[in-house]
C-alpha positions in Angstrom: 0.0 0.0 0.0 1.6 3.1 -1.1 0.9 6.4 1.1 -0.9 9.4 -0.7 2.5 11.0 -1.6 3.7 7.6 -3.4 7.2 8.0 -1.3 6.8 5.2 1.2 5.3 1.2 0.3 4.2 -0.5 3.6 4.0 -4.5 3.3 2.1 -6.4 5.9 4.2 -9.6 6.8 2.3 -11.7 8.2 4.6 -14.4 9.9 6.7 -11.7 11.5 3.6 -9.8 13.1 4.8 -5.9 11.8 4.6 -3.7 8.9 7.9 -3.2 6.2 8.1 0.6 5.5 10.0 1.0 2.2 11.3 4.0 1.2 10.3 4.6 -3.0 12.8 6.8 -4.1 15.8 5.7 -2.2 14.5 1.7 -2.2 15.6 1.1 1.5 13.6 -0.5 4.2 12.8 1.8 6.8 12.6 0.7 10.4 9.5 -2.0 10.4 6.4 -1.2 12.7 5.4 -4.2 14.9 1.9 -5.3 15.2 -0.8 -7.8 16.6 0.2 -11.1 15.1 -1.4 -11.7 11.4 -1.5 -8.5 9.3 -2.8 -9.7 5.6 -4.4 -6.1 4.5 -4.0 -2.7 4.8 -5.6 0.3 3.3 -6.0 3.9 4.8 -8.6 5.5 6.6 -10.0 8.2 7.7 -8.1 11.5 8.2 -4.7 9.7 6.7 -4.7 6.7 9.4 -3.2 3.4 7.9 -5.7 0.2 9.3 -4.1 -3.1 9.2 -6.7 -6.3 9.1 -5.3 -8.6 11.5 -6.1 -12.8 10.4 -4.3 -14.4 13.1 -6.8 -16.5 15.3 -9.9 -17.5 14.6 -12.9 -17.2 17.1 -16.0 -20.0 17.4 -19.3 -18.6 19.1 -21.1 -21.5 20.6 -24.8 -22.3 19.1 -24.0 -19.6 15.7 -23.4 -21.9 13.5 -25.6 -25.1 14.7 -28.3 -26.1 12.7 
């Protein structure tokens, strides 16, 4: 996901919980930003704020699914 000024790439990584920041122009990693385990998406929000889906655990409510 690029940021509105096209001068930094962030990559979710999934395995290693945090965010790669990667500088366009100069094409160097930046320092990575952790997070919750299981980033897969990104995509900005409001007021400039970058939202990273997290798809690490998974959660079963008792009697939702049951037929």
């Amino acid at each position: 996901m690029l940021d509105a000024a096209g001068e930094r790439l962030y990559v979710a990584n999934r395995e290693s919980a945090e965010l790669t920041v990667i500088d366009v122009a100069a094409l160097r990693a930046l320092p990575a930003l952790p997070t919750r385990p299981g980033p897969v998406r990104l995509c900005w929000g409001p007021h400039g704020v970058l939202l990273a889906a997290l798809y690490h655990e998974r959660w079963e409510i008792e009697g939702v699914f049951d037929e």
